[in-house]
N, CA, C and O atoms as CSV, one atom per row, in Angstrom:
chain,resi,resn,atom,element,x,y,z
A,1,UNK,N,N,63.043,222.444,104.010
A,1,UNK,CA,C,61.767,222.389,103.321
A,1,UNK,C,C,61.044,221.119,103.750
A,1,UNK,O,O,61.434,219.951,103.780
A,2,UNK,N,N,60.193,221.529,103.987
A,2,UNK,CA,C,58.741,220.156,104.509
A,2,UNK,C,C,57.664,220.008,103.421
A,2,UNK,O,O,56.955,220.931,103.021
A,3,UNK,N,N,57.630,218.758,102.999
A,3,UNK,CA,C,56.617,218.510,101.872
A,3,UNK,C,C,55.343,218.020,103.066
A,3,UNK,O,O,55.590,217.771,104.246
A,4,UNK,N,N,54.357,217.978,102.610
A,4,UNK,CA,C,53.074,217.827,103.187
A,4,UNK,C,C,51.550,217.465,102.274
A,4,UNK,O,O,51.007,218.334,101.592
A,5,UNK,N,N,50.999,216.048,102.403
A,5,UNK,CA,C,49.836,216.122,101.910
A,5,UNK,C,C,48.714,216.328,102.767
A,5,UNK,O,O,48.609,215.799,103.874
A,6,UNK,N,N,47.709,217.248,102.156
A,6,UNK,CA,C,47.240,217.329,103.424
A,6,UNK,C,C,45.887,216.445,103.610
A,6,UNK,O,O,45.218,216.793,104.583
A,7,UNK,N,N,45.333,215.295,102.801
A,7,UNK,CA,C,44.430,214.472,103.399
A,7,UNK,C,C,45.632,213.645,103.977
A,7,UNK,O,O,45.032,212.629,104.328
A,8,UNK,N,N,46.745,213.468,104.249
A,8,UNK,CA,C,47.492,213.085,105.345
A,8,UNK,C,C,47.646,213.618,106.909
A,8,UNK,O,O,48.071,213.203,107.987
A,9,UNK,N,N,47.060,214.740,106.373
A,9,UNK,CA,C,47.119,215.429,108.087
A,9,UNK,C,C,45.836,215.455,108.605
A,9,UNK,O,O,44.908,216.061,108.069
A,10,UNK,N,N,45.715,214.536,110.084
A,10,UNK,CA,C,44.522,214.630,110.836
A,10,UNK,C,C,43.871,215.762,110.946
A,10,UNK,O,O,44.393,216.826,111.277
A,11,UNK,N,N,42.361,215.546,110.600
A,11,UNK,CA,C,41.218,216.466,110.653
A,11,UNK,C,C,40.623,216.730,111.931
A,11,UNK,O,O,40.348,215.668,112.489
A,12,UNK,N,N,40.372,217.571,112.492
A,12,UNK,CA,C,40.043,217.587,114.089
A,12,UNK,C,C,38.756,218.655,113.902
A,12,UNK,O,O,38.696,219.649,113.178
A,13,UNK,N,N,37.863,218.158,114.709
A,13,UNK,CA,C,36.474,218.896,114.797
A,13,UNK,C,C,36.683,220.090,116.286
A,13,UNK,O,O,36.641,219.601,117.415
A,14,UNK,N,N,36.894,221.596,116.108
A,14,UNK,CA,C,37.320,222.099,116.786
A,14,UNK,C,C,35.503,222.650,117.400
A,14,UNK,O,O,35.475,222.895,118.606
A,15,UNK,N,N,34.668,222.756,116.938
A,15,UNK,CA,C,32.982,222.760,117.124
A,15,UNK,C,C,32.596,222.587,116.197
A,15,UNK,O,O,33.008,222.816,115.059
A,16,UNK,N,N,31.316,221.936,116.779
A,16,UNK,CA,C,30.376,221.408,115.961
A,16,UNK,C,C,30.493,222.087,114.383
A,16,UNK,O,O,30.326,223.287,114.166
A,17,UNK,N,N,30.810,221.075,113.342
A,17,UNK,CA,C,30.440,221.494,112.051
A,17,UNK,C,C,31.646,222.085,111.673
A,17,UNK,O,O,31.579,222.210,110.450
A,18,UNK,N,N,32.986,222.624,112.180
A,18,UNK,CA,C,34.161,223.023,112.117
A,18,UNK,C,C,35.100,222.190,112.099
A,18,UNK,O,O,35.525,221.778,113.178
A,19,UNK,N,N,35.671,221.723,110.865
A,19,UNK,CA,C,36.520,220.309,111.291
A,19,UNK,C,C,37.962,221.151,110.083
A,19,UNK,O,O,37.771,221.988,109.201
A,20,UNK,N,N,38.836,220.736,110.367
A,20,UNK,CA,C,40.079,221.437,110.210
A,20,UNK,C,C,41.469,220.437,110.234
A,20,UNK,O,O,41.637,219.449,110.949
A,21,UNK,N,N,42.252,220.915,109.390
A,21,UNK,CA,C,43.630,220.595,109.032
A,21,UNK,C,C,44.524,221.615,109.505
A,21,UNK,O,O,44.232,222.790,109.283
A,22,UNK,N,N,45.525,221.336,110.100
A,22,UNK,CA,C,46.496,222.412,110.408
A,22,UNK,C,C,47.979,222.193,109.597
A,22,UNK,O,O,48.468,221.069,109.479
A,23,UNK,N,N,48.652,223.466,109.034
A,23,UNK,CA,C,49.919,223.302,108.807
A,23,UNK,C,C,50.745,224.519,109.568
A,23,UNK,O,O,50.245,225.629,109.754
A,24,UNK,N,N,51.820,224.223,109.899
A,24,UNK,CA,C,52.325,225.071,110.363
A,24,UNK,C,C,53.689,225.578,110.102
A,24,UNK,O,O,54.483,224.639,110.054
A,25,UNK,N,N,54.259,226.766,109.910
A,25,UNK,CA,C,55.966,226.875,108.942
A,25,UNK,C,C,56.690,227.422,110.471
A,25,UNK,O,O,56.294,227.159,111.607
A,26,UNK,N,N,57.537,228.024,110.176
A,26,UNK,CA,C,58.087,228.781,111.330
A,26,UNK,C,C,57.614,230.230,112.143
A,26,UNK,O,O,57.994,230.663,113.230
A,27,UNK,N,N,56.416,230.913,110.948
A,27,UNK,CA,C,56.310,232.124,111.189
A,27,UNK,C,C,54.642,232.065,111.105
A,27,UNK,O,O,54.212,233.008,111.769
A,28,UNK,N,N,53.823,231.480,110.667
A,28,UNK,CA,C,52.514,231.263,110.180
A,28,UNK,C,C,51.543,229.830,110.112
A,28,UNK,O,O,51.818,228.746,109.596
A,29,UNK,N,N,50.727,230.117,110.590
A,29,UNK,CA,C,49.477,228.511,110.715
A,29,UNK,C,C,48.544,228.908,109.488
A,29,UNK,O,O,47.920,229.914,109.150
A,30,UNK,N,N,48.707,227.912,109.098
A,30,UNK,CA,C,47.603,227.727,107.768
A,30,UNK,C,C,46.293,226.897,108.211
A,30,UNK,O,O,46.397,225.959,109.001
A,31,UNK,N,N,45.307,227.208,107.775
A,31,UNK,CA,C,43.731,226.194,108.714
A,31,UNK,C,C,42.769,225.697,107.362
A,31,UNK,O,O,42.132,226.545,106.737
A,32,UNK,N,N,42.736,224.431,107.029
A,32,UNK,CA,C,41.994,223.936,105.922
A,32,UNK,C,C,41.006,223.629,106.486
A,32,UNK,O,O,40.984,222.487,106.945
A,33,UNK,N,N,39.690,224.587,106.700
A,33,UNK,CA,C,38.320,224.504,107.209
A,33,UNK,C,C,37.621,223.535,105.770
A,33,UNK,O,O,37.728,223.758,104.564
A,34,UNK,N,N,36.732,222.158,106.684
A,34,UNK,CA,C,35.672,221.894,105.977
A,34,UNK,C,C,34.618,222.455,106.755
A,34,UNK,O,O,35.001,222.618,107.914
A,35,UNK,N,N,33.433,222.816,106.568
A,35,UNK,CA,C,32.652,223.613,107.817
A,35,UNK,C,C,31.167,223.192,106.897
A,35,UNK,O,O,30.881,223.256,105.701
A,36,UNK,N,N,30.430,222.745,108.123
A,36,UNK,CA,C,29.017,222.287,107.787
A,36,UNK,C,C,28.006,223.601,107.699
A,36,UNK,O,O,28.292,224.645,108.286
A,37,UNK,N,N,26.939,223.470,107.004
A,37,UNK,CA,C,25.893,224.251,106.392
A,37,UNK,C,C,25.177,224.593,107.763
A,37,UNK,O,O,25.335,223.633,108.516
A,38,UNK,N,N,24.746,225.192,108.121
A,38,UNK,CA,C,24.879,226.042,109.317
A,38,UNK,C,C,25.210,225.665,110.821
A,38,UNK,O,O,24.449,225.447,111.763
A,39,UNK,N,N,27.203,225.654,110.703
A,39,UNK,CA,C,27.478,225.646,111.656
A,39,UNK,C,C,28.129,226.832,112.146
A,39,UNK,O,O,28.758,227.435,111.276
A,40,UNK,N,N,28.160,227.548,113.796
A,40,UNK,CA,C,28.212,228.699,114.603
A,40,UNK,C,C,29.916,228.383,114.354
A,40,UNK,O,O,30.499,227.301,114.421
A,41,UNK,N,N,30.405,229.604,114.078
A,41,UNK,CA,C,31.624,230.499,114.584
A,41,UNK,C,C,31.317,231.586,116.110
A,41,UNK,O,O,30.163,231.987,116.266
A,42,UNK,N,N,31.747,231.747,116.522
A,42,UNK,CA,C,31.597,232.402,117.786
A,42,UNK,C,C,32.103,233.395,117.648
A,42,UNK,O,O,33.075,233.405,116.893
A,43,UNK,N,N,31.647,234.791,118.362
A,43,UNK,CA,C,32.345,235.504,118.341
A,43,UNK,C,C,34.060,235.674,118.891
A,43,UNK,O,O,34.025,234.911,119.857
A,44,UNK,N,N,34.964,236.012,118.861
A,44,UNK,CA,C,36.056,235.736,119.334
A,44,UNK,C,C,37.392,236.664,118.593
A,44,UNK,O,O,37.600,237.046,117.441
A,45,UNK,N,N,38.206,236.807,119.997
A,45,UNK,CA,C,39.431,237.619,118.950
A,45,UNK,C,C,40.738,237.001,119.537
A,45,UNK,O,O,40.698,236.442,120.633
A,46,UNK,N,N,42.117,237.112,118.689
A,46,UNK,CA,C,43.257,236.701,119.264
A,46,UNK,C,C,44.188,237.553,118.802
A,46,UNK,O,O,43.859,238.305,117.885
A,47,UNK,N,N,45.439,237.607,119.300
A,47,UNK,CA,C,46.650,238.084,118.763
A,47,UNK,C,C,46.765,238.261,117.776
A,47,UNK,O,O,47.402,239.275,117.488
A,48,UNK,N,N,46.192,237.340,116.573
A,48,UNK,CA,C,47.013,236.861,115.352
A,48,UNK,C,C,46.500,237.898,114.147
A,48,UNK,O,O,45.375,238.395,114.096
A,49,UNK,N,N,47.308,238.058,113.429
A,49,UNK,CA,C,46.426,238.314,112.070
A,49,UNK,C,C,46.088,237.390,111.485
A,49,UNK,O,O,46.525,236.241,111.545
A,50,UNK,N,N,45.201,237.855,110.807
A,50,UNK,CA,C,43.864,236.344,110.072
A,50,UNK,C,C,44.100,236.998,108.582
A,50,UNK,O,O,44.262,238.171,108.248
A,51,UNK,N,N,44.060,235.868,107.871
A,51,UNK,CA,C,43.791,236.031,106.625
A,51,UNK,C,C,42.538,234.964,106.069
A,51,UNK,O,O,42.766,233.783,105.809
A,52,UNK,N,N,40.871,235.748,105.909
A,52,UNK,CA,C,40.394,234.545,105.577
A,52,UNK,C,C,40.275,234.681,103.948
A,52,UNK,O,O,40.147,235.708,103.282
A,53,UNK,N,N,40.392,232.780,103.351
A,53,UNK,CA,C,39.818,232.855,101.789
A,53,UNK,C,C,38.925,232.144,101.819
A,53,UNK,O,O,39.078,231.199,102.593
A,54,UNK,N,N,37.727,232.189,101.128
A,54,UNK,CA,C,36.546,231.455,100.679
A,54,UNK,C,C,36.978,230.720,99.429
A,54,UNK,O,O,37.173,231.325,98.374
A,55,UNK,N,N,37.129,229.390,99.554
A,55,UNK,CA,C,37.317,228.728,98.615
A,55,UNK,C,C,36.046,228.143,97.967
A,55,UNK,O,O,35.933,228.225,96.744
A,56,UNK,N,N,35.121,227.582,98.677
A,56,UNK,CA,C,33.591,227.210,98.144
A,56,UNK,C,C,32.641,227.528,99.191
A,56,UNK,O,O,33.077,227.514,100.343
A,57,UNK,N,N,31.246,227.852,98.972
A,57,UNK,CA,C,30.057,228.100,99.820
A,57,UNK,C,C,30.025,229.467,100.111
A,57,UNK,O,O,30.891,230.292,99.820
A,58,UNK,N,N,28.897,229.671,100.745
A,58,UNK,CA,C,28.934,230.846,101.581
A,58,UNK,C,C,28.523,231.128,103.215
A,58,UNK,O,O,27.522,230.914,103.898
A,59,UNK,N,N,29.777,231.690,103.437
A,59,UNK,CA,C,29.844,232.470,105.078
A,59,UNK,C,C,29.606,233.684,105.244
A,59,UNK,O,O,30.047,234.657,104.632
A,60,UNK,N,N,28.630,233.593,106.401
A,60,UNK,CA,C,28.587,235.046,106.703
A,60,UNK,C,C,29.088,235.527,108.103
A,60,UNK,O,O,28.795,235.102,109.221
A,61,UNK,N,N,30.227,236.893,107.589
A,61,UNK,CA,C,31.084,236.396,108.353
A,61,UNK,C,C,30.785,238.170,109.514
A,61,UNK,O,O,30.183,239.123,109.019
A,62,UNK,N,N,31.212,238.204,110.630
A,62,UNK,CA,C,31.467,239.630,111.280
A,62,UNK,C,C,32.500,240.138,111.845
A,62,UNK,O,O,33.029,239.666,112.851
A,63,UNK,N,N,32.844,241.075,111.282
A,63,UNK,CA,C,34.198,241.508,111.454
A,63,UNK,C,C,34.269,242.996,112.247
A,63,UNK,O,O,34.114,244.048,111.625
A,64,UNK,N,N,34.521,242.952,113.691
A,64,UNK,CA,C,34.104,244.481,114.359
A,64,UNK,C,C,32.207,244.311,114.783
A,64,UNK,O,O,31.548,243.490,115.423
A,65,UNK,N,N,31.911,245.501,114.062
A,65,UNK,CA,C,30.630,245.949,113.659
A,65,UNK,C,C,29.884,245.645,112.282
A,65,UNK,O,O,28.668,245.782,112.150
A,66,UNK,N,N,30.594,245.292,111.448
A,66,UNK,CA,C,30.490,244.743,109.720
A,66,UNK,C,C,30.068,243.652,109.800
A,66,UNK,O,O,30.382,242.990,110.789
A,67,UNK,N,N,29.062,242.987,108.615
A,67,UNK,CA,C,28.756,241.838,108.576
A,67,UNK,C,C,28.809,241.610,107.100
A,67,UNK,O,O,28.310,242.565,106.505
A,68,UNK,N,N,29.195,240.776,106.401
A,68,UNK,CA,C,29.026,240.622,105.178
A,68,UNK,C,C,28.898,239.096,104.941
A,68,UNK,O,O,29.242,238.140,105.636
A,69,UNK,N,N,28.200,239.191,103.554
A,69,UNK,CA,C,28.241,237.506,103.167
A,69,UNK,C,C,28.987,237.225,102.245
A,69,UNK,O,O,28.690,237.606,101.113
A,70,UNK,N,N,30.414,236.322,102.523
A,70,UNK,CA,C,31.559,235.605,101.708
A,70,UNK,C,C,31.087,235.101,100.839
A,70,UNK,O,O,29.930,234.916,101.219
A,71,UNK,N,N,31.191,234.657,99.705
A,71,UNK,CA,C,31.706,233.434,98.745
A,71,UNK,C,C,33.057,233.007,98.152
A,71,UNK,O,O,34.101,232.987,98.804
A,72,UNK,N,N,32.945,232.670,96.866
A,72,UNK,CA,C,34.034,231.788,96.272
A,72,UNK,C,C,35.177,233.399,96.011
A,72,UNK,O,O,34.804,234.502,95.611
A,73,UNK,N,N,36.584,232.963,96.411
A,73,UNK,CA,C,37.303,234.380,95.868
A,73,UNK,C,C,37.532,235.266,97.292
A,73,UNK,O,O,38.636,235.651,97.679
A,74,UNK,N,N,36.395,235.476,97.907
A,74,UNK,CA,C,36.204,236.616,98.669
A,74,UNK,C,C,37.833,236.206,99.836
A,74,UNK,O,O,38.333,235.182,100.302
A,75,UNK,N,N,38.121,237.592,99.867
A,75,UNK,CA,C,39.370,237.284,101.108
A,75,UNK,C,C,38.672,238.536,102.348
A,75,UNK,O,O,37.717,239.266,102.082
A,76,UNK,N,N,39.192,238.532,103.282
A,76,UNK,CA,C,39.208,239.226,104.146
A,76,UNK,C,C,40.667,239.517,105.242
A,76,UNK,O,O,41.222,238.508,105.677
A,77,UNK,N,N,41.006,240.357,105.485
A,77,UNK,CA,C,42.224,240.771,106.238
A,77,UNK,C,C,41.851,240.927,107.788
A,77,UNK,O,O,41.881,242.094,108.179
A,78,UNK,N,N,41.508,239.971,108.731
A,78,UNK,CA,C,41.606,240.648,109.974
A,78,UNK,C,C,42.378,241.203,111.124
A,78,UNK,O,O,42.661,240.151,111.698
A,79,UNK,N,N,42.892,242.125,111.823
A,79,UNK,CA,C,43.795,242.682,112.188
A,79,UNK,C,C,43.806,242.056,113.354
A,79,UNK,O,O,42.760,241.607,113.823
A,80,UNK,N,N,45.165,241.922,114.081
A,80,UNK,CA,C,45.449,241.582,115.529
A,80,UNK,C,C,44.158,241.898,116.597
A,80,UNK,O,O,43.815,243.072,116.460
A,81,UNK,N,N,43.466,241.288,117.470
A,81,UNK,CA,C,42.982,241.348,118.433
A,81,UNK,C,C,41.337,242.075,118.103
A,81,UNK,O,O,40.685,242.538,119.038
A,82,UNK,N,N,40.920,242.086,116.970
A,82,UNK,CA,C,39.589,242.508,116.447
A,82,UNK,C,C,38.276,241.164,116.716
A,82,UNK,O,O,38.447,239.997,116.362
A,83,UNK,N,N,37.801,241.360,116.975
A,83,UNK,CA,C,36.656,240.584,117.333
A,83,UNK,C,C,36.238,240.128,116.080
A,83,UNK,O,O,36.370,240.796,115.054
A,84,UNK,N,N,35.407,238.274,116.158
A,84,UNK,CA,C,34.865,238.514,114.739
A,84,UNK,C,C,34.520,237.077,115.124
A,84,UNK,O,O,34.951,236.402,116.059
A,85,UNK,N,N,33.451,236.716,113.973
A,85,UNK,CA,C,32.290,235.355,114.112
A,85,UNK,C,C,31.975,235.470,112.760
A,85,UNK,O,O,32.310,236.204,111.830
A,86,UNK,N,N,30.886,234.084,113.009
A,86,UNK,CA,C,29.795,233.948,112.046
A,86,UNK,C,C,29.449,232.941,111.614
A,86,UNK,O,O,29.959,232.117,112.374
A,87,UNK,N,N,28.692,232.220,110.589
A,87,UNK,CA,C,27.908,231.180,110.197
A,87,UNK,C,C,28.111,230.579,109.049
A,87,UNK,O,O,28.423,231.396,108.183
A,88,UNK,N,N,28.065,229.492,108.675
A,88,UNK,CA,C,28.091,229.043,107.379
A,88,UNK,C,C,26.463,228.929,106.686
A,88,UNK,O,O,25.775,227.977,107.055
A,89,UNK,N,N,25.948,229.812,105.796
A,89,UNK,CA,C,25.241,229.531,105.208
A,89,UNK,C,C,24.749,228.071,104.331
A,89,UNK,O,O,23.673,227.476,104.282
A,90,UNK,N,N,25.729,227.893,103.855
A,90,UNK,CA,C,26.006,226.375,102.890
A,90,UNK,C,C,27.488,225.606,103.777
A,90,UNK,O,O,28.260,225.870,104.699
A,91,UNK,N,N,27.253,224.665,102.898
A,91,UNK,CA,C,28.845,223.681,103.453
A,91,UNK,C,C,29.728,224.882,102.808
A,91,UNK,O,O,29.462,225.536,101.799
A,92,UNK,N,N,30.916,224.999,103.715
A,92,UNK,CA,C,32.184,225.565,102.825
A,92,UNK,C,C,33.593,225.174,102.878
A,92,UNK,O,O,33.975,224.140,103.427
A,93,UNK,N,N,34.045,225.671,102.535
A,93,UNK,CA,C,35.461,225.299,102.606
A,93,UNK,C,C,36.421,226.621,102.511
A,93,UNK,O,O,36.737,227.317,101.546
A,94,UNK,N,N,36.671,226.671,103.537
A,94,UNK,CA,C,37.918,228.123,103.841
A,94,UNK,C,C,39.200,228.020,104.110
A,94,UNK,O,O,39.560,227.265,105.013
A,95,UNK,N,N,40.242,228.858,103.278
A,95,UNK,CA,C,41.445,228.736,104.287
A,95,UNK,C,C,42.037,229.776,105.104
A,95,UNK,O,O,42.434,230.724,104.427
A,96,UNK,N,N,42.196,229.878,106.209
A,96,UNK,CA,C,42.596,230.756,106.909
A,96,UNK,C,C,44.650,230.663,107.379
A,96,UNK,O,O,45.408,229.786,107.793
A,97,UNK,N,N,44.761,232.016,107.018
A,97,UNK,CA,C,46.414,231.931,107.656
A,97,UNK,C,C,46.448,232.607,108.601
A,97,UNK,O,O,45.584,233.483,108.595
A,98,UNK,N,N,47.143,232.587,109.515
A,98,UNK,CA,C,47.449,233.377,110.774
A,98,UNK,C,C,49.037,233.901,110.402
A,98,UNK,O,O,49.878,233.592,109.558
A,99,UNK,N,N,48.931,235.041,111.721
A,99,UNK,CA,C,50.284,235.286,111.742
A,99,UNK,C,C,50.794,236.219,113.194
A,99,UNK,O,O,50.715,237.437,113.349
A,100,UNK,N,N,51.200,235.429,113.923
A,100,UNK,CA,C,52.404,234.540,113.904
A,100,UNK,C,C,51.709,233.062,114.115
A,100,UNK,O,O,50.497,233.052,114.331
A,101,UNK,N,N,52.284,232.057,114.071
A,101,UNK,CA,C,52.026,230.680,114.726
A,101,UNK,C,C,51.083,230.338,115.899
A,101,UNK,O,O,51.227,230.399,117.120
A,102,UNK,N,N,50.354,230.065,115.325
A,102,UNK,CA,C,48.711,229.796,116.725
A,102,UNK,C,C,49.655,228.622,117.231
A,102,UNK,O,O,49.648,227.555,116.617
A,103,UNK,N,N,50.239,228.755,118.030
A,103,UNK,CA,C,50.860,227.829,119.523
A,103,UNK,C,C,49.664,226.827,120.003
A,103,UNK,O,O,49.754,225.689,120.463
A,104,UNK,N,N,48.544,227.610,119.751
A,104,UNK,CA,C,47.086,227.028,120.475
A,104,UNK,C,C,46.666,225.829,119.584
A,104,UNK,O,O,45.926,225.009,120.127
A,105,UNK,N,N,46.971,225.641,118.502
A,105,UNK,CA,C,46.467,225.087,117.640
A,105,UNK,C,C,47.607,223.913,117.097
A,105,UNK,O,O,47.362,223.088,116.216
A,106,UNK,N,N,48.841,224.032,117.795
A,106,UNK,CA,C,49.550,222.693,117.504
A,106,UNK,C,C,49.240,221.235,118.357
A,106,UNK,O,O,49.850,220.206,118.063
């Protein structure tokens, strides 16, 4: 077992307005997004399954062909290798899990 605080773990600005905490277990990456009021997500897809949560603000997010606008609560399930983007309307704060281990991201 690994204890972890996470304003102990370096914040890294992965683009503009996307700045992030990483944790990582043996099987899954966890991503503590702070994300600025309209900063670009890109479109983009990977291996992983995504799990996003909206913890504060709102994103609008695209998933496939779908576009919807997140807030507080909202989760989303994205599947292995599905395309997907989008914008932060307001400042937010998201957490995203992957699965398996973003290698890319240690």
């Amino acid at each position: 077992m690994r204890y972890q605080h996470l304003a102990k773990i370096e914040e890294r600005e992965l683009l503009p307005g996307l700045r992030v905490r990483f944790v990582h277990s043996e099987s899954m990456t966890l991503a503590y997004w702070n994300i600025s009021a309209g900063a670009d997500l890109p479109s983009h897809d990977h291996p992983h399954e995504q799990v996003v949560n909206v913890i504060e603000g709102s994103f609008e997010l695209t998933v496939g062909k779908e576009t919807r606008e997140l807030g507080p609560g909202d989760v989303v399930v994205i599947p292995s290798g599905i395309s997907h983007g989008g914008k932060a309307r307001t400042a937010c704060r998201i957490i995203d899990v992957f699965h398996p281990v973003r290698e890319d991201y240690r």
